[in-house]
N, C-alpha and C positions, 0 to 999 in steps of 0.2 A: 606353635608355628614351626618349631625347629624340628622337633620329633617329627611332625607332618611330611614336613622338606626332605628331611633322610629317607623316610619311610618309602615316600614318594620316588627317591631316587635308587633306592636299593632294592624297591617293589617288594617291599614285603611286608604284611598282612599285619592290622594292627593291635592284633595280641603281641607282637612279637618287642622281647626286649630290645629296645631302641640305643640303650647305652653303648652296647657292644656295635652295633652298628656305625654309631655317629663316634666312636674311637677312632677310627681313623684320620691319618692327617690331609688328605684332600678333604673329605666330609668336613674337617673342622675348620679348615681355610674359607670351602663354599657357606658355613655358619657364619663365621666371623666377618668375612664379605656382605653378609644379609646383614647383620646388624648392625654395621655402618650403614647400609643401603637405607635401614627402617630409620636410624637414627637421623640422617640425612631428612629426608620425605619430611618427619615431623619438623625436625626444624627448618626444615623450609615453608613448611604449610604455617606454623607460629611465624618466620617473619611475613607472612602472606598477612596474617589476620591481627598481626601489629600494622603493618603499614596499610589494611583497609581494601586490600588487594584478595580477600576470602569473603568466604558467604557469611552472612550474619548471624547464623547458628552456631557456628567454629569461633565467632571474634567472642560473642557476648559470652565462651568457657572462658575466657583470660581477663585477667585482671592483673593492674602493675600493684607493685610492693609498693605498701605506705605501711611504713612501721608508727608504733603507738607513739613512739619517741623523737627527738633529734635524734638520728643517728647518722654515723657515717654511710653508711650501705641505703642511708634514706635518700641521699640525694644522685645513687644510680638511678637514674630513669626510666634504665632499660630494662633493670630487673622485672620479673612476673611474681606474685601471691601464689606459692604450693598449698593449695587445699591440702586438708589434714584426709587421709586414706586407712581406714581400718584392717583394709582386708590385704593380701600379696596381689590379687590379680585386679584388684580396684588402682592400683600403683601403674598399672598396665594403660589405664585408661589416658584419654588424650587430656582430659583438666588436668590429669597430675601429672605425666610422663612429659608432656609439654615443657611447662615450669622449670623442673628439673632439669631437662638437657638443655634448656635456654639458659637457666642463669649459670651452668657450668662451663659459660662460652666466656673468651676474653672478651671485656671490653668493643677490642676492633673489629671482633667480626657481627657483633650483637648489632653497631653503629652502622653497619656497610649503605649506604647510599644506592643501591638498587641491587634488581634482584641478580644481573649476571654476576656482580663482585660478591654479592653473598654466596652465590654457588660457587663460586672458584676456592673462595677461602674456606668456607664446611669441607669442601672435598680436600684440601690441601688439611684442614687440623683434622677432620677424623682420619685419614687413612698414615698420618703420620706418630699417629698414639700407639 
């Protein structure tokens, strides 16, 4: 999607080495801006389809963590099950990339009590990382 984005903005034809392209420092700023953006979307759309506010095909990818054990991390509630992923771009997919950027969330913003304070607060911890 990044390559695409450059290519698209520097118009140039997609045999062409992309690396050199996307070097530069505005290119990597309008990167790094998209992947907040992507990361945002997903976990907006995961608290959607926790709190039953998405369609039923997107809630029934997610599953919460119940570990085999007592454990401590067992009685986060909020935590999600990362399906295991073989491949690099199977990691990509929404069951797994989901999970992942949800349970890397603190606590407060996982708990937010609706949807405007969830987007106030994503947008305040990603663009502050």
């Amino acid at each position: 999607m990044r390559n695409s984005l450059c290519r698209l903005m520097k118009r140039q034809h997609r045999e062409h080495d992309i690396k050199k392209t996307c070097a530069a420092r505005v290119y990597g700023c309008v990167i790094q801006c998209l992947d907040f953006w992507f990361q945002f979307k997903i976990l907006l759309l995961c608290y959607r389809c926790l709190n039953g506010s998405a369609p039923q095909y997107l809630t029934s990818l997610l599953s919460p963590h119940k570990p085999p054990r007592n454990l401590r991390s067992g009685r986060d509630v909020l935590k999600l099950n990362v399906p295991c992923s073989k491949r690099l771009w199977g990691d990509r997919a929404f069951p797994v990339a989901a999970p992942q950027l949800w349970n890397h969330l603190p606590y407060e913003i996982r708990a937010a009590p609706s949807v405007n304070i969830i987007k106030s607060l994503l947008k305040t911890h990603l663009f502050s990382q």
